[in-house]
N, C-alpha and C positions, 0 to 999 in steps of 0.2 A: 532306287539308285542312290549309294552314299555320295556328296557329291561334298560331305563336309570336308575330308583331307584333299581337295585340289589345291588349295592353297597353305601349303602350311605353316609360310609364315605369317598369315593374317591374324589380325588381331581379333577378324570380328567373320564366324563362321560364315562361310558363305550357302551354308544349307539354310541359314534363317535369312536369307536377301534373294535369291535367286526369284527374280519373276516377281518381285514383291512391292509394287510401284504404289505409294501415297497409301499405306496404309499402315493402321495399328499393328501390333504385333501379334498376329492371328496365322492363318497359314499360309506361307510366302510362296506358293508353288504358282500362284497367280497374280497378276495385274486386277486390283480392284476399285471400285469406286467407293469410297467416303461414306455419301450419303446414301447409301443403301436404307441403313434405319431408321426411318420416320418417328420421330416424336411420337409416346404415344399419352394419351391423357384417359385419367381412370372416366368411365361412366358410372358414377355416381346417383343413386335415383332416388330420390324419398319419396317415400307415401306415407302420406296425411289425412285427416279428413278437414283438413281449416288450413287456410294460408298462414294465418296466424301461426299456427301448432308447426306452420312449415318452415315459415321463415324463424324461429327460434333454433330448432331441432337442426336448421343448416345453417346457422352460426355457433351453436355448439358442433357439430362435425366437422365446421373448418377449424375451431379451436382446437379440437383433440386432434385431427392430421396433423396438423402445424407443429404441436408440441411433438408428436410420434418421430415426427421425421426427424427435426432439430436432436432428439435424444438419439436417432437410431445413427443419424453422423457422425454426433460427436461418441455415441457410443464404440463406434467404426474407428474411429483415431483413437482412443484412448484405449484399443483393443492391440490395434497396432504398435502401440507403447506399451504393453503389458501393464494397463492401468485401471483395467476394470474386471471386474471377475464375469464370467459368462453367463453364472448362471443369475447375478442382481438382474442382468442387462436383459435377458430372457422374463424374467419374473414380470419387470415393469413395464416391456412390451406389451406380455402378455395382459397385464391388469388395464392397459391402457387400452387396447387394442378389443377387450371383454367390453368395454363399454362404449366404445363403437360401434360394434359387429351390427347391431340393430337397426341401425342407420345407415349399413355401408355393405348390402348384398353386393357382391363383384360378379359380375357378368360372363355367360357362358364366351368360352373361343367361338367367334362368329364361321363359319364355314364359307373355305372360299369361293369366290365367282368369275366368271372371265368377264363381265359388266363391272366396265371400266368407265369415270366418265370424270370431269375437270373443267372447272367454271372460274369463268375471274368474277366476283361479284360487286367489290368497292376498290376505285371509284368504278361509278360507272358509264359502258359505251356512252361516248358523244360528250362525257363532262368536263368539266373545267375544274381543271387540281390548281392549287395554290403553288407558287416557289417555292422549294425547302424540300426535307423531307417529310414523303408521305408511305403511308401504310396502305398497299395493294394485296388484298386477300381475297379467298375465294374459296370451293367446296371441292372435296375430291372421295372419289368412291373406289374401291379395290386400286388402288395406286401406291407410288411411295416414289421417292426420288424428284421429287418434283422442282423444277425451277422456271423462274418468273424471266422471259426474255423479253429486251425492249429494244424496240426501235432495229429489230435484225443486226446491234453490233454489239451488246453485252447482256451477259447472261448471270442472274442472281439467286443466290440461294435462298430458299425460304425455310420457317419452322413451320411444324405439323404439329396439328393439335388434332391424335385421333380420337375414334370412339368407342369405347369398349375393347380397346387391346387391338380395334381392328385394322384394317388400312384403309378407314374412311374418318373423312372428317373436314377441321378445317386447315387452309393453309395461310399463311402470310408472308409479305415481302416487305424491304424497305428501300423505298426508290427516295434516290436526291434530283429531283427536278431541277434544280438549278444549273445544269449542265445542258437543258434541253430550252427549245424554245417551239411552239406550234403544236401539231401534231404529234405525239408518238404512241405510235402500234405495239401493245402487250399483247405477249401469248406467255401463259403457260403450258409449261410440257413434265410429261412422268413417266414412268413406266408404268404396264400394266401387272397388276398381282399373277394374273396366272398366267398371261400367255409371255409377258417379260419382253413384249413390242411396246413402242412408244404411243401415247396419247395424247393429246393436246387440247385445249380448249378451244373454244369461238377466240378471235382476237377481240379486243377493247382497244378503241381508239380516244384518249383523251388528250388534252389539250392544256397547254401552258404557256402564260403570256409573259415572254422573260424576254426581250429584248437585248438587258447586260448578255446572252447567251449564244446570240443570234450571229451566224458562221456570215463571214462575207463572201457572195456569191460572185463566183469570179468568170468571166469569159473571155474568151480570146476572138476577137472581132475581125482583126485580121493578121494574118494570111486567113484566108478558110484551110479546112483539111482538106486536104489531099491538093491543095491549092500550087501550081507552079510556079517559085518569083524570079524573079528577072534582073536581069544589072549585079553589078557587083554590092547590093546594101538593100535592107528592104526596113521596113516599120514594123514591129508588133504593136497591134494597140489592143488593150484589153480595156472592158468594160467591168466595172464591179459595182455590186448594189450591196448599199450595207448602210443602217440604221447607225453605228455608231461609227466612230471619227476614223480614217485610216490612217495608220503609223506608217506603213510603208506599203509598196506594192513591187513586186519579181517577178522576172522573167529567168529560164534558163533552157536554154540550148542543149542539146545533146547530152543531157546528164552531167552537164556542167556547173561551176558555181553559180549562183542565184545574184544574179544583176540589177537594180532597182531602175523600176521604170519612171517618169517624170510624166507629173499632172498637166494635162491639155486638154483643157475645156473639160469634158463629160468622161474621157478618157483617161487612160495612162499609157507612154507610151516608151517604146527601147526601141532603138536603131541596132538593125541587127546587119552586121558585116558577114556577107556569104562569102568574100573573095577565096579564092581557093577551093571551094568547099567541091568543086569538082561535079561529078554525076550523083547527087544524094540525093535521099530523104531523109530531112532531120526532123529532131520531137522538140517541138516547144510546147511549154506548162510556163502557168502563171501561178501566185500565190498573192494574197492581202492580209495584211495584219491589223486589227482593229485596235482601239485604244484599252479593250478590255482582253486583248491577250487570243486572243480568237484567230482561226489560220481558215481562210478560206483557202482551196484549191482547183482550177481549172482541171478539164478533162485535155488530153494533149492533143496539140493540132499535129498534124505530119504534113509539110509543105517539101518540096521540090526543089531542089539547084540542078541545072541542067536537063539529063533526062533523065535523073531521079534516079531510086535504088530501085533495083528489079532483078532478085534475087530467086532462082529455082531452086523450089523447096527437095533436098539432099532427103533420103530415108534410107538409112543402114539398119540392120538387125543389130536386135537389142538382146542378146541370148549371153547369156542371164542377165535381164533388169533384176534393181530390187528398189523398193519405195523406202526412203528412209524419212521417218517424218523430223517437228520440228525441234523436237528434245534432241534427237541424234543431232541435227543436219547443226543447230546453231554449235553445238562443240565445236563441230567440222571447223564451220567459220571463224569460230571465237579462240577455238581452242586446238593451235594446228597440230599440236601432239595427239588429236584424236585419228587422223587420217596415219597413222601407222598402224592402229587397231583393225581401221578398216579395208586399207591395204593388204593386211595377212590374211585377213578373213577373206575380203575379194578374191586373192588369187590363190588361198588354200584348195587342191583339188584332192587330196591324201587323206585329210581325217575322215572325209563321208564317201569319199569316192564320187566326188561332184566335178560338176563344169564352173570352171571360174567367172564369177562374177564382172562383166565388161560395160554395163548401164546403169548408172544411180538416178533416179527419180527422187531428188531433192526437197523437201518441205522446205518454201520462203514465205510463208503467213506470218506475222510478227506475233513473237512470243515473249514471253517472260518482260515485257517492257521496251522491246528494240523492234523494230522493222528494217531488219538487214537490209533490201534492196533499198531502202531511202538512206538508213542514218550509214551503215555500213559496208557500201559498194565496194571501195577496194577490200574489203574481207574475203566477200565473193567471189572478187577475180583473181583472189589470190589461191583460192579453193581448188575452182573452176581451171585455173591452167596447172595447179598440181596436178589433179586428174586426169587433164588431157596430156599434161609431160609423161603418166603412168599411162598410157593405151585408154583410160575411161572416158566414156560418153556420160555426159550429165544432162539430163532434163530440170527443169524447173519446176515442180509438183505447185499447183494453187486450185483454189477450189473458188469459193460462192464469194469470197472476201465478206463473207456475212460470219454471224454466230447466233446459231451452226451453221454451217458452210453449205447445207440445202435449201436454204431460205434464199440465197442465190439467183436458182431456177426461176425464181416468180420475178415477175414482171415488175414490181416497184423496187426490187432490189438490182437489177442489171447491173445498174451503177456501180453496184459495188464490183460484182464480176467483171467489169470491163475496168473498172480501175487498177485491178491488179493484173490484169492481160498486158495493159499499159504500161505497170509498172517493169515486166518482165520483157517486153520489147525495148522499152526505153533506155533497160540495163544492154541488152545485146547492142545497141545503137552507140551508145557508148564505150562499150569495151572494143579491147584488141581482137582481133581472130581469134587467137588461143584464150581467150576468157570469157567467150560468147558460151550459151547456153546452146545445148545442140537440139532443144526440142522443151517442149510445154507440155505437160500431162495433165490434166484436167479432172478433177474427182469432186462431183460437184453432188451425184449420190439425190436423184430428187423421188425417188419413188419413198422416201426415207417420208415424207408429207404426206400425212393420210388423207388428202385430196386426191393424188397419186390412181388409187384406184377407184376411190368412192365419186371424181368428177373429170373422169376420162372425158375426151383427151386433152382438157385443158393446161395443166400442168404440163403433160407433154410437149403441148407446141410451144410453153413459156421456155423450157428449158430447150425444146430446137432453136428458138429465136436468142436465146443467149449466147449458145454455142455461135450461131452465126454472127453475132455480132463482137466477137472477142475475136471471132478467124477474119471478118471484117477489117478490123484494126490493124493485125498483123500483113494484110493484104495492102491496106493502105501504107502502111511503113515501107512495105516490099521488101523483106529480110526474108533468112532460109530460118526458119522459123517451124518445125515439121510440129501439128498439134496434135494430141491423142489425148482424147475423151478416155478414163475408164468408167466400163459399164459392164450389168448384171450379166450372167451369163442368160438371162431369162430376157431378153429382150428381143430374144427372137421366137419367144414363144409362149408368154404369159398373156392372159382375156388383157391383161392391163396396158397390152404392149401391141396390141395387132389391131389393123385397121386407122392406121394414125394417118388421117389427112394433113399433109402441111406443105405449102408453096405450091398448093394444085398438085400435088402426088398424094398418092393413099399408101404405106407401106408400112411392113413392122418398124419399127422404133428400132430398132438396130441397122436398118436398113437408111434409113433418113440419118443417123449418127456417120453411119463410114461414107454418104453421099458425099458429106461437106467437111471432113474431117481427114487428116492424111494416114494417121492411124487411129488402133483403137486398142486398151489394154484390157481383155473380157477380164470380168475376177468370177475365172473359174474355179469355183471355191466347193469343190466334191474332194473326198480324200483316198479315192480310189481311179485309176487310169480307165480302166474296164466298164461296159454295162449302158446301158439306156441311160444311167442319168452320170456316170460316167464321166471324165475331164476331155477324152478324147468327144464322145458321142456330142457332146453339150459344147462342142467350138467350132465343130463341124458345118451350122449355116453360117456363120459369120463367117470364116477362110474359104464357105463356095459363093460367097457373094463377094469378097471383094477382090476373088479372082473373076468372076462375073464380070465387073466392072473395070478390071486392070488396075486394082492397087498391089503388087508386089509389097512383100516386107509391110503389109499393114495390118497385120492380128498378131499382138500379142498375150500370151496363155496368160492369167496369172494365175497363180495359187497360193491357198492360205495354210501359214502359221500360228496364228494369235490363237489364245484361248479366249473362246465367242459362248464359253457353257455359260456366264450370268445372262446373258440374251437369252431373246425368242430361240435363235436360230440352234439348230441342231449340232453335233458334233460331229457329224461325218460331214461338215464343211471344210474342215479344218485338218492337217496332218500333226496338230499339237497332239494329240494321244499315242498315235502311231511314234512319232518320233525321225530322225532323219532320216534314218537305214532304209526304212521303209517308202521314205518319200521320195529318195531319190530311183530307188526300185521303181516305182509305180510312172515318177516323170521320164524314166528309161525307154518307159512303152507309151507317151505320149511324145519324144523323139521320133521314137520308129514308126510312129501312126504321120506325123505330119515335116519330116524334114525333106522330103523331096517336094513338098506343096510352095509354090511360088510365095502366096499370100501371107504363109509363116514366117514371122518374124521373131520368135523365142519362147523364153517361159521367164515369165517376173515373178517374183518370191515377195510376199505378204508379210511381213516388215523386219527391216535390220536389227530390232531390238530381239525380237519375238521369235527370229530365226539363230542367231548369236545363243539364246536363251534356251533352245531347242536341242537335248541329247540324242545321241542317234538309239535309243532306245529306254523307258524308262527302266531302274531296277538296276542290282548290284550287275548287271551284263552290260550296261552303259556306259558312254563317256560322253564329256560334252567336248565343244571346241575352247581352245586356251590361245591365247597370244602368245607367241614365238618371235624372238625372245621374251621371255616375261619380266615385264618391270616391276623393277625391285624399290622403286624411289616412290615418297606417300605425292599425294595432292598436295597443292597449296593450298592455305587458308582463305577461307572464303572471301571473295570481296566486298561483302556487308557484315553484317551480324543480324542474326535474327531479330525478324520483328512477331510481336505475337498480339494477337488478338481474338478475346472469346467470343463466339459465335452467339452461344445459348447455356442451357445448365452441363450441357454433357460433350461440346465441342470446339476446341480452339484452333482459327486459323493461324499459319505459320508462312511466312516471305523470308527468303535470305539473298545471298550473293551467291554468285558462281564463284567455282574453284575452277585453277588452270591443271592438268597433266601434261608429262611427255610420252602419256600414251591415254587411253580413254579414259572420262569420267562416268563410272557404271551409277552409282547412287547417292545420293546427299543421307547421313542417318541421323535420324532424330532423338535424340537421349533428352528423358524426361523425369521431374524429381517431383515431388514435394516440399523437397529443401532445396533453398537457395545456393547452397555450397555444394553441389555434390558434383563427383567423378564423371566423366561420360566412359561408360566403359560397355561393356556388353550384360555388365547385370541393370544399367538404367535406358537400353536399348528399348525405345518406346516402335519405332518400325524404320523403313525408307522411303525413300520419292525421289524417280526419274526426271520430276520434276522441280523446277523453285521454289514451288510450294506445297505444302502441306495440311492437311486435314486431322488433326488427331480428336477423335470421336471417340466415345463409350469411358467419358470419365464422369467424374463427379462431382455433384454440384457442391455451393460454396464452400469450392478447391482452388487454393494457387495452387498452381501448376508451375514448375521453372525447363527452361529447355534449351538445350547448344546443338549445333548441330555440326557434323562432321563430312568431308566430300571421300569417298572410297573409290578405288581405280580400277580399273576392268582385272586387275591382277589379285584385286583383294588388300590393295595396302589402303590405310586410314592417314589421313592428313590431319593437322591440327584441327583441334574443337573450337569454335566461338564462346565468346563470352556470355553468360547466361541471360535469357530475357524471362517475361512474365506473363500472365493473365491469369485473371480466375475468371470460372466460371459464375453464372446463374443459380437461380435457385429454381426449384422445381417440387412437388408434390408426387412425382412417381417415383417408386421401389426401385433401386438397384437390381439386376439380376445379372446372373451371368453363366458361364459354363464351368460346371464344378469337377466334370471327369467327359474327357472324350478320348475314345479307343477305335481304331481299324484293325480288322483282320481280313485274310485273303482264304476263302474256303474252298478254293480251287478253281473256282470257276467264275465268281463274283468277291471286289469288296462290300465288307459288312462294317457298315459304323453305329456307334450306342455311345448315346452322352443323356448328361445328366443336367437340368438345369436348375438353378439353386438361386434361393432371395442369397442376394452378398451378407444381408449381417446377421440373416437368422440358420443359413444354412439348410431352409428348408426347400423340397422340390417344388416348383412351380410348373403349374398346367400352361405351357404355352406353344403355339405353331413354331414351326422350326423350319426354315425355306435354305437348302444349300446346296453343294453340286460337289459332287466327287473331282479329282485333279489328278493331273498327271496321265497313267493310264485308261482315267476313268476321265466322262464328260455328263453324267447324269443328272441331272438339275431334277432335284425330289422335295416336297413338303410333308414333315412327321409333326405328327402329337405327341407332347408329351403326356403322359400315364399322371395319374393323382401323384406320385414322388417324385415327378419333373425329367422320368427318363426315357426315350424314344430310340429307335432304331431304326436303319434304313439299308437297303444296298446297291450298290453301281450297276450297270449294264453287264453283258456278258463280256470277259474280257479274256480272251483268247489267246495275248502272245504266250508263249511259254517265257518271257521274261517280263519285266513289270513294277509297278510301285503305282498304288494310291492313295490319296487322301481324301479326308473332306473338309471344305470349306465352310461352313455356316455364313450366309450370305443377311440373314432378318430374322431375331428372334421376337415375337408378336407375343404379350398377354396382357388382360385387363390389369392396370393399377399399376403395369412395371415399364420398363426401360431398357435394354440392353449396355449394362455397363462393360462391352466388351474388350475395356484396354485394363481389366481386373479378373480377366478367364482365367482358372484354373490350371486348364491345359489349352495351349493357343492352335498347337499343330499335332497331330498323328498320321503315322502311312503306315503301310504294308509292303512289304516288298518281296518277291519271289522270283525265283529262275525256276532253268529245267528241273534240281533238285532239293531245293528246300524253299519251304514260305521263313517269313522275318517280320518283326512288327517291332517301330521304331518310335518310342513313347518322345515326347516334346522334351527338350532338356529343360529342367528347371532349376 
């Protein structure tokens, strides 16, 4: 599908951005992750027969690397300036590289395995870390992607040091302790090499005696929750325990401003005025501020005037929801020119031949540095009554309020989930009618824990017993407040999911979820309506039980967009291959299978990015959706300037500002130099990100790097560039490589892809794994060898429409002594593309 002339007054094609979120400039047809390529570190082996004879021979081998590489860089730049002749630069290699060899056998491509396994090893379980920063490292086997999470709210990148080109080895983090005090629980988590599901380690609990760090623990002693007061005036008195000095201590009412309470004896305490306050249930929260800057926070009590709020939970169908997460959702808030984009899109029923979208399922998790429900309440309700002035129902989408948002489920993490349950009542508590949220969607995703299956049915009842205590809360406030859990469409029928004793019942785990829950969102995630495993066959227990049990309007279908081919999961989860035509086709006969069932309450659409992003078929027979009218006016310039900072030898992070539009912001682009002075234009186009931040991976070590970056609009216009920032990277001892030719074609019935991979400075083939996945029409996640000249070949699944376009991706290039320098490929992108009567092949513009 040419999709490069939809816009054509943009400055910056939109065939190289489409779907192309935080990533180098490789093939944008997908959403990827950064850290894909692990570090890898050469295995180097000497054999001696004397320690002696050993220990020389590897101080002469790191001397000759050392010098190798320093010459093979500077030879790299001074090639790039026409300042070296090729063939000195070859000679000296080679003479240098001659008298190595003897010393420096490189090691076979290790063959892969689905034994997968990740250990934190220092510090260790039970020890006591010093203040400051420390170094958490640990071992990992067929993995890659790996990060260090602590304490269930922040998650850290680490470097890899593999072994032999393989994806084993070691890993490290760098934790600042001095944000923590007590206890905190590390787990590492990865991916696995071959099956591309998640792994994790044992946790390690260590321990840090830091006081300066230590949160004042705050309580609310009286009213009790759920407590009734009386008279026109009642007392909050809070209790707080806290090692260092208190600066102040608040109180606030109904998501009102923050009142300070006065010291009484042991307490502190606010007179709080109910006069008026009529038949309610209000939230009170407390907070304490220590001398070192520290914000303790209360859990909210809910007390009573009158006879309280007692509100009947309302449930309207949701036909068409769609989830929009927190990149979309904070524009929404931030950025009100973004809700025209979503408005055309919503109520477009003509370009696909769809049902207008009438339900948003909202992401409020804090992102990018804000927590809209705290710092930015009226944003929300300025959101929230646009959409209800437009006919839309909004939910409030929250998860585990952990990171990642599965960690939730367990049992030490509640807290967290019930804090943000709180937060989202205490928002409706305070708004108008028209700004209240009309329902809470819950996506807390625990089978994601590989406890999950391996320590049935524990995990299960953690996450039943969350759920009830978040529906708890809202029961206690007494709001119309309707909740829905999304959950796997397999929970009525997985070994991992039947037999669940919990509260003295024994039933499937979908069955205990719609007991205590008013709806529920299945993410029926098949890309076909028809068949045993099927969208319809597969919703089927869930709407005869909660007709069973008389919940009307409580299953809603959903279905997936996102492209899930770098995962385990298969590609017939998903209708990204298919495309819209088709998908709406297929939800046509999941309509006609369930629109007279009581219980049916719609079909939710699998995300507003990904479905926007989504042509109603790949291939020159395609189109995608466009905003009507199209804005013609750029972004505004960012509200920061980029900050940079390098990671390692071969990766620098990126932070910037938001940009505003008068209609959506589609992507921030990142334009990258060498030089300090240079242009941002589309030949220093280094990639995009949906996000504020940025990863830019596969450069080279001691390299400045300089970077601006620019905000682009759902229409394709480019707003002013930032001023430029810096970093250089590391230095490192592995070989550059990269892709020196990559090609698709389409041979009627399969794509075929063949690339080439190449040392960067010598231009010769390197033997190395090659792990990537076809795009677009295709979804086949494959691993190739390259051949002794560094060239591999591989091809897609069967792909059948008669119209069409694929690519591929390269996801991990793996070999002994090298590196993936991939923001120095060759060729970044190739596809194929074919109708009824001709194939086409569409080489990367360079």
């Amino acid at each position: 599908m040419d999709i490069s002339n939809q816009t054509a007054d943009s400055a910056v094609s939109k065939a190289k951005l489409l779907d192309f979120s935080n990533q180098p400039n490789r093939n944008p047809t997908s959403p990827a992750n950064p850290q894909d390529k692990p570090a890898l570190k050469d295995d180097i082996r000497i054999f001696s027969f004397a320690n002696i004879a050993a220990t020389m021979r590897k101080n002469r081998r790191v001397l000759i690397r050392v010098k190798v590489r320093e010459m093979k860089m500077l030879a790299h730049r001074l090639k790039r300036n026409g300042g070296v002749s090729c063939w000195l630069f070859r000679l000296c290699i080679a003479l240098l590289s001659a008298a190595l060899l003897p010393l420096w056998p490189l090691a076979s491509l290790p063959a892969a395995s689905a034994e997968s396994s990740l250990t934190i090893d220092t510090p260790a379980d039970g020890e006591d870390v010093d203040v400051g920063t420390i170094t958490v490292s640990g071992r990992y086997s067929e993995a890659y992607a790996i990060k260090l999470i602590v304490g269930g709210t922040e998650q850290l990148d680490t470097r890899m040091e593999g072994e032999s080109g393989a994806e084993s080895g070691t890993w490290s983090a760098e934790l600042d302790t001095s944000r923590y005090d007590g206890e905190i629980t590390l787990v590492a988590k990865g991916t696995n090499s071959t099956t591309r599901y998640g792994v994790t380690s044992a946790p390690a609990v260590i321990t840090v005696n830091n006081p300066d760090a230590v949160k004042p623990v705050v309580t609310i002693i009286s009213p009790r929750d759920g407590e009734k007061v009386k008279g026109s005036g009642t007392t909050v008195q809070v209790f707080v325990a806290s090692p260092n000095p208190l600066t102040k201590v608040e109180v606030r009412i109904n998501g009102g401003a923050w009142k300070r309470a006065g010291k009484s004896g042991k307490v502190y305490k606010y007179n709080w005025n109910t006069k008026g306050l009529g038949n309610k249930t209000s939230s009170i929260e407390a907070r304490a501020v220590d001398s070192r800057g520290n914000i303790g926070r209360s859990l909210t009590v809910y007390a009573s005037t009158g006879s309280g709020t007692h509100e009947d939970i309302t449930l309207a169908k949701q036909d068409r929801a769609m989830w929009i997460w927190e990149k979309a959702a904070y524009n929404l808030f931030l950025n009100p020119g973004s809700r025209t984009a979503l408005k055309a899109f919503a109520d477009d029923t003509s370009t696909f031949d769809s049902d207008p979208i009438t339900t948003f399922y909202v992401g409020v998790f804090p992102y990018g540095g804000v927590d809209i429900l705290e710092e930015y309440p009226e944003k929300v309700r300025d959101f929230v009554r646009w959409a209800h002035d437009n006919g839309y129902q909004v939910h409030a989408c929250i998860a585990g309020g952990t990171t990642p948002p599965y960690l939730g489920a367990l049992t030490p993490y509640h807290e967290h989930a019930i804090r943000e349950m709180e937060k989202v009542i205490n928002y409706n508590i305070s708004a108008a009618p028209d700004e209240r949220f009309d329902g809470v969607n819950v996506d807390i995703e625990p089978y994601i824990l590989p406890e999950f299956g391996a320590e049935k049915p524990s995990v299960q009842r953690q996450y039943l017993d969350v759920l009830q205590k978040m529906i708890d809360r809202r029961d206690t406030a007494g709001i119309d407040l309707p909740f829905g859990p999304a959950i796997p469409r397999w929970f009525d029928s997985s070994a991992s999911s039947s037999d669940i004793t919990w509260n003295g019942e024994t039933k499937w785990l979908s069955e205990h979820v719609q007991d205590i829950s008013d709806y529920i969102s299945i993410m029926d995630y098949r890309d076909t309506a028809d068949g045993s495993a099927g969208i319809i066959a597969q919703a089927q227990g869930e709407l005869a039980y909660a007709n069973a049990i008389g919940k009307p309007n409580s299953v809603v279908v959903g279905v997936e967009t996102l492209d899930i081919a770098n995962s385990g999961d298969p590609e017939t989860i998903t209708f990204r291959e298919e495309g819209r035509t088709y998908m709406e086709a297929e939800l046509d006969k999941v309509y006609a299978a369930f629109n007279g069932n009581p219980a049916f309450a719609g079909i939710a659409m699998h995300h507003y990015d990904s479905i926007r992003w989504l042509p109603s078929v790949w291939g020159p027979d395609g189109h995608l959706w466009r905003v009507k009218p199209e804005d013609t006016s750029p972004p505004s310039a960012l509200s920061g300037d980029p900050e940079a900072a390098a990671f390692d030898y071969q990766s620098i992070n990126l932070s910037y500002g938001r940009a505003t539009d008068d209609s959506d912001i589609e992507h921030y682009l990142i334009y990258r130099s060498t030089e300090p002075d240079f242009t941002a234009d589309e030949s220093s186009l280094a990639g995009s990100s949906r996000n504020l931040t940025y990863v830019d991976s596969g450069l080279l070590p001691d390299t400045t790097y300089y970077y601006k970056v620019a905000a682009m609009d759902i229409s394709g216009n480019v707003g002013p560039a930032t001023s430029a920032t810096s970093s250089a990277t590391a230095s490192t001892y592995l070989r550059p490589m990269i892709i020196g030719d990559m090609d698709v074609v389409f041979n009627g019935t399969r794509a075929e892809v063949s690339l080439h991979i190449v040392d960067l400075e010598t231009g010769d083939g390197v033997t190395a794994a090659v792990y990537g996945r076809f795009t677009q029409s295709g979804g086949r996640y494959i691993e190739m060898r390259t051949d002794a000249d560094g060239l591999a070949t591989g091809s897609s699944e069967a792909l059948t429409f008669p119209s069409g376009e694929a690519g591929f991706w390269p996801q991990r290039i793996v070999a002994p002594g090298y590196y993936w320098a991939s923001a120095y490929d060759e060729r970044r992108n190739a596809t194929a593309s074919w109708s009824k009567t001709a194939f086409s092949t569409t080489p990367d513009p360079q």
